[in-house]
C-alpha positions in Angstrom: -64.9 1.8 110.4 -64.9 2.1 106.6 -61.8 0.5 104.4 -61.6 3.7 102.8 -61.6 6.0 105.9 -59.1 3.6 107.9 -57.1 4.4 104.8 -57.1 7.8 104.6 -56.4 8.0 108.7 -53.1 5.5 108.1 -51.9 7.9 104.9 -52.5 11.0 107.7 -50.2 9.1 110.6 -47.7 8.4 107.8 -47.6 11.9 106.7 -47.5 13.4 110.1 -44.8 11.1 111.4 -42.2 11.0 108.9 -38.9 12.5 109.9 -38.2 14.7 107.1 -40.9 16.6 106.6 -39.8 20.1 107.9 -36.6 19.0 108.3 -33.0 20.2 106.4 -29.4 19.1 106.8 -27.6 22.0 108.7 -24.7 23.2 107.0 -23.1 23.8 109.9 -23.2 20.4 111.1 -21.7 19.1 108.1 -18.5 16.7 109.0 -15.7 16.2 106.0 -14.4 12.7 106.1 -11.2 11.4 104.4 -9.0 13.7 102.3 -6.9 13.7 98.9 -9.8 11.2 97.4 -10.2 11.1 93.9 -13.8 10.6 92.1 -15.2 8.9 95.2 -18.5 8.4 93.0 -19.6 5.2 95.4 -19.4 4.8 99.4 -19.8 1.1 101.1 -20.1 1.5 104.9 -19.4 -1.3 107.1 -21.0 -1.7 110.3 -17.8 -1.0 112.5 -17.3 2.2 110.7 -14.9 1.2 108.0 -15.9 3.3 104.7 -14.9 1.8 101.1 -15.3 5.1 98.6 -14.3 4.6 94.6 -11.3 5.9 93.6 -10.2 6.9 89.9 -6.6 5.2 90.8 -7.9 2.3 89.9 -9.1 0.9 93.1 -11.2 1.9 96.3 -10.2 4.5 99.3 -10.5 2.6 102.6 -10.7 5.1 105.3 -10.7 3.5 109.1 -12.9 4.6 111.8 -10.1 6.8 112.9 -10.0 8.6 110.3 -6.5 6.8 108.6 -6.7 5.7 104.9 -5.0 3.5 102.5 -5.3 3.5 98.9 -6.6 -0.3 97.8 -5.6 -0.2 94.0 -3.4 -2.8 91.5 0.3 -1.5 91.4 -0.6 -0.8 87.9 -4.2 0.5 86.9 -6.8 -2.3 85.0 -6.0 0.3 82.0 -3.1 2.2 82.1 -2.9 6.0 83.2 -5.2 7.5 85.7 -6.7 10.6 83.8 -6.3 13.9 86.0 -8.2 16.4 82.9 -11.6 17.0 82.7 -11.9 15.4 79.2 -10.2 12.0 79.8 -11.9 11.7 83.1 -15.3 12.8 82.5 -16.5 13.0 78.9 -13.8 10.2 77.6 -13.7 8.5 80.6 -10.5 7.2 79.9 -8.4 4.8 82.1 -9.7 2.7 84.6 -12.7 4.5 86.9 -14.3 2.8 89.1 -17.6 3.3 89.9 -20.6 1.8 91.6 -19.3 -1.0 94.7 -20.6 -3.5 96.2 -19.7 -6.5 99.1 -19.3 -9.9 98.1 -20.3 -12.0 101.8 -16.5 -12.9 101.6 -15.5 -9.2 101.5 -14.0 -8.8 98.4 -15.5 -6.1 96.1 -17.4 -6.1 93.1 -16.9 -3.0 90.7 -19.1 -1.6 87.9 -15.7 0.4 86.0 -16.9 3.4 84.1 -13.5 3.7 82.3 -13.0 0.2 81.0 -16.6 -0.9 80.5 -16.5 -4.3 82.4 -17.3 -5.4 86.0 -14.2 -6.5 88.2 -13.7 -8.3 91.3 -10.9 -6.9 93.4 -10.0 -8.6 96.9 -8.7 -6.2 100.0 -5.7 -6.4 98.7 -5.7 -4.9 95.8 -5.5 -8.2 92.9 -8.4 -7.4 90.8 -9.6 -9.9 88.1 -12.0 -9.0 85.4 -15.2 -11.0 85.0 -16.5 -9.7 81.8 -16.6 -6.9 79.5 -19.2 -8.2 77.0 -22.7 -9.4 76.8 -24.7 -11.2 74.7 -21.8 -10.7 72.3 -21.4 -7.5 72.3 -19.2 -4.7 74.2 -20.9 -4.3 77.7 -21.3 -0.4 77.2 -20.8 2.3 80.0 -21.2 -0.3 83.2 -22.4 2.2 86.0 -23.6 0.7 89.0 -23.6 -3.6 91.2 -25.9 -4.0 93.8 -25.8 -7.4 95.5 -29.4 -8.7 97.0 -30.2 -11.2 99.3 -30.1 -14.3 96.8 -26.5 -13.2 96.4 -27.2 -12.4 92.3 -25.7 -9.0 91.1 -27.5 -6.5 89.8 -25.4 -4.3 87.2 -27.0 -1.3 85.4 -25.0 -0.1 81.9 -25.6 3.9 81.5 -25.4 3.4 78.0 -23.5 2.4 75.0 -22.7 5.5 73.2 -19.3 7.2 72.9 -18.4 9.8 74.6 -21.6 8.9 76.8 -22.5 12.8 77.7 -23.8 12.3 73.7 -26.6 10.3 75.3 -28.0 13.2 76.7 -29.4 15.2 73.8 -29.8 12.1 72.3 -32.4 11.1 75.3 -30.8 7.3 74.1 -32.6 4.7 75.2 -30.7 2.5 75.6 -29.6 1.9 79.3 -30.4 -1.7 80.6 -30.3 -4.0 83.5 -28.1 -6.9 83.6 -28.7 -10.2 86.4 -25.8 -11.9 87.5 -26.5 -15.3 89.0 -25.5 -19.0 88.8 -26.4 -19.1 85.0 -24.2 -16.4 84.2 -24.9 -12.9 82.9 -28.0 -11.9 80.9 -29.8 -8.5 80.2 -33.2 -8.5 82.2 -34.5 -5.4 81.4 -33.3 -2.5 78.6 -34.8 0.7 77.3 -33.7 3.0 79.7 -32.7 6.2 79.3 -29.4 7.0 81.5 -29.6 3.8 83.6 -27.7 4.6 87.2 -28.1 3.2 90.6 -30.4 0.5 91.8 -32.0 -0.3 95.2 -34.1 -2.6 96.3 -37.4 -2.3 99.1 -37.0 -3.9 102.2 -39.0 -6.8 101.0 -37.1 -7.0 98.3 -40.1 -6.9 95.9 -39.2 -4.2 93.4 -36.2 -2.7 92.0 -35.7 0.9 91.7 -34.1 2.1 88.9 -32.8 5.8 88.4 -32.9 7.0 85.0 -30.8 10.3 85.3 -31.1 11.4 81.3 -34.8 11.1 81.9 -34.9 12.5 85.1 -37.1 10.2 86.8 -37.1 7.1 88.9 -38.5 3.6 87.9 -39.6 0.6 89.3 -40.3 -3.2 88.2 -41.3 -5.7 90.5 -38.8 -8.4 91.1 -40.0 -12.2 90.1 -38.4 -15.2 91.6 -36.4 -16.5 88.6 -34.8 -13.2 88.2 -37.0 -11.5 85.2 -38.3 -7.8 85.9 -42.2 -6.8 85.4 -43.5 -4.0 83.7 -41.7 -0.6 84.7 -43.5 2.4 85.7 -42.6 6.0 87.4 -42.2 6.4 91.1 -42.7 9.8 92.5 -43.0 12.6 90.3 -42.6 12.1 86.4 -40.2 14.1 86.8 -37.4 15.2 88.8 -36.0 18.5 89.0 -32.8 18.0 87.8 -30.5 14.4 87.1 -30.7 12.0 89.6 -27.7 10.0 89.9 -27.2 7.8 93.7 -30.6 7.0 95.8 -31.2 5.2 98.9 -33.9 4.3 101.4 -34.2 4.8 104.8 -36.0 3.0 107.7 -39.1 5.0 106.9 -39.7 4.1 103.5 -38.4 7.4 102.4 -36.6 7.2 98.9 -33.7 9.6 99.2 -31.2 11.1 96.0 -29.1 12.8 94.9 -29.3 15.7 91.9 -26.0 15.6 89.6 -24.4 18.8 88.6 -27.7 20.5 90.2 -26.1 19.4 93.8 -29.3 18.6 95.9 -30.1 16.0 98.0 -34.1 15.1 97.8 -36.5 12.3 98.9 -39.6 11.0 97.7 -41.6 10.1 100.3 -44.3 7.2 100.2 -46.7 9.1 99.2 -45.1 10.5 96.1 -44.1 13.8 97.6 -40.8 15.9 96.7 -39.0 17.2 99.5 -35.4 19.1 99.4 -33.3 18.0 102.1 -30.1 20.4 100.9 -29.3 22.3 98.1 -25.8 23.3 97.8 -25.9 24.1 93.5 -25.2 27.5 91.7 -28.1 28.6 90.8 -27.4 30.7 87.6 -25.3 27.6 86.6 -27.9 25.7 87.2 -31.1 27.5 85.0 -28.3 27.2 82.5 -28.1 23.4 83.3 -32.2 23.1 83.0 -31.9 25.0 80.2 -29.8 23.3 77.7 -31.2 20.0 78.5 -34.6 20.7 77.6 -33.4 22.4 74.2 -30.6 19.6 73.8 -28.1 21.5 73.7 -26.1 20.1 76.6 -22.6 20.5 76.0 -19.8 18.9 78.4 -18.8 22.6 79.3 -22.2 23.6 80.7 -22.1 20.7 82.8 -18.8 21.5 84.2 -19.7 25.0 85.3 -23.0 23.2 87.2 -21.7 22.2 90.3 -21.8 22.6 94.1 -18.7 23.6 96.7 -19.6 20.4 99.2 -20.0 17.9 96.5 -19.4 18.7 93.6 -21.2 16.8 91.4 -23.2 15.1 93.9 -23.3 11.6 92.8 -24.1 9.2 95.8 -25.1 8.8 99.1 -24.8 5.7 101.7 -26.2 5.3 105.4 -23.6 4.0 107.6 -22.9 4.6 111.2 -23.1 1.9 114.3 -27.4 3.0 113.9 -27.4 3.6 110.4 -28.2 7.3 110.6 -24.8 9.0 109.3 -25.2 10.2 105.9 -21.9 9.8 103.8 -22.4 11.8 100.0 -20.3 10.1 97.5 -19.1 12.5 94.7 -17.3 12.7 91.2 -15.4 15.9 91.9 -15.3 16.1 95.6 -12.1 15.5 97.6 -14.0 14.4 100.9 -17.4 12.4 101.7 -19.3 15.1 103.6 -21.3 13.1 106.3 -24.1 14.4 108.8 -26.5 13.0 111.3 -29.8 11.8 109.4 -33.6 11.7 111.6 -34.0 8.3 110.4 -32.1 5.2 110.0 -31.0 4.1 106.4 -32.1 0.8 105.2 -29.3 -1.7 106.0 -27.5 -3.3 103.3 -27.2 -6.6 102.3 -23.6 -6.8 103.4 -24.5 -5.4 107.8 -24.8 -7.9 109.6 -22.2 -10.1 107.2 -18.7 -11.1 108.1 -16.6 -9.7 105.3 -13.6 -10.2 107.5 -14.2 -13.9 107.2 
């Protein structure tokens, strides 16, 4: 049989067998897990069920299989006072905020913090150190997101560098970048993004995904052994409808994220389609959204208004569960991680079959 036509019979089975196509979360299966949690913008999951969620006290939430949770903080924030305002939290960003997470193999956690514009290391009980808040010389900028691969280097993403950073939006700044942490330090590997946010790898650990939320699309650069990026280019559509923020694939090959403010949950599949999984955003709130960041005219008020009642301001989600296949959303606003039952297995992290109890 024909290259071609073998090809074009494997792209049918793909197409026909994923587990998403024609399939929605069910509102009504939704589970709420934890409670009081502030700005839980990043979830780690550990494979006996133990959740880890970013908290703007300072610290990390860490919520037990049964459901009990204990605040994981320094008795005094990195920064001083925890800001409870819409302002200081989210446009100033003021205090220390947590963000993205990630497992270091002897279970301590790495922090990208969004309030003081450095990456930390805090143990499980709570003695944070910083590692550094400058790069190249110069003030690190909004530090967003870690993700830890394989090699055991860290891979931090900086939003941006501008002040307040929703600025960056009208601006369409570019200049978001990519920062490798490995034995020889700290060095910018890639920059010229515009928004940078989360990171994932592939299975193979071949290419990096980048989201660039003030774009509204997703990148890619393929990974070279010493560290240095190729040449980025779009995956999926050019352009997604609305800001992505937290992404994650699943077992499939499925590329699943999450729409800011908008409040949807989507996946690109391998083939490059668009499907909506949920879509919990207002939608008046939302044209007004679309609106204002095509004429720049985004404004921290009309971003406020744009949000969902299950997440608001969707900003994450992480597979966790004994078979990967519990969906947890991490959120800015949100109080709880809403969780559900997913078709497919998420990829599993770096960090699942790891003793971080060691």
């Amino acid at each position: 049989m024909a290259a071609p036509k073998l090809r074009a019979l494997f792209l049918q089975s793909m197409i026909k067998n994923n587990p998403l196509r024609g399939w929605q979360v069910d509102r009504a299966a939704i589970r709420h897990v934890g409670h009081d949690l502030q700005r839980p913008e990043c979830v780690l999951a550990e494979r006996d069920g133990t959740l880890w969620a970013a908290d703007a006290r300072g610290g990390v939430m860490r919520i037990a299989p049964d459901g009990t949770q204990r605040l994981v903080a320094p008795s005094s924030p990195t920064d001083g006072h925890t800001p409870t305002d819409f302002d200081k939290r989210y446009v100033q960003s003021q205090g220390s905020l947590p963000n993205g997470l990630a497992f270091l193999p002897n279970g301590d956690i790495v922090i990208a913090n969004w309030g003081s514009d450095s990456v930390e290391v805090m143990s499980r009980e709570g003695q944070v150190r910083r590692l550094f808040d400058r790069i190249d010389g110069r003030p690190l900028g909004k530090a967003n997101f870690v993700l830890r691969d394989r090699r055991g280097r860290i891979w931090l993403t900086v939003t941006t560098r501008m002040q307040p950073w929703t600025d960056s939006i009208n601006a369409r700044a570019r200049d978001g970048y990519i920062a490798l942490i490995d034995e020889r330090g700290a060095r910018i590997v890639a920059d010229g993004f515009e928004g940078t946010n989360e990171v994932r790898m592939d299975a193979n650990e071949e290419w990096l995904y980048v989201v660039e939320s003030n774009a509204r699309r997703i990148s890619r650069l393929e990974v070279r052994n010493d560290g240095s990026l190729g040449t980025r280019e779009t995956y999926g559509p050019e352009r997604l409808p609305g800001f992505p923020d937290g992404f994650a694939f699943d077992a499939f090959g499925n590329l699943w994220a999450t729409l800011v403010m908008s409040d949807r949950l989507v996946a690109i599949t391998p083939e490059g389609d668009l499907l909506t999984l949920l879509d919990d955003g207002n939608p008046e709130a939302t044209r007004a959204l679309d609106a204002h960041y095509e004429a720049r005219t985004l404004t921290p008020e009309i971003m406020a208004a744009a949000c969902g009642t299950l997440a608001p301001w969707m900003a994450s989600l992480t597979f966790g569960g004994p078979d990967l296949q519990i969906v947890y959303l991490g959120s800015l606003r949100g109080t709880t991680l809403p969780s559900f039952r997913s078709p497919v297995a998420g990829l599993a992290p770096v960090h699942w079959n790891e003793d971080l109890h060691a």
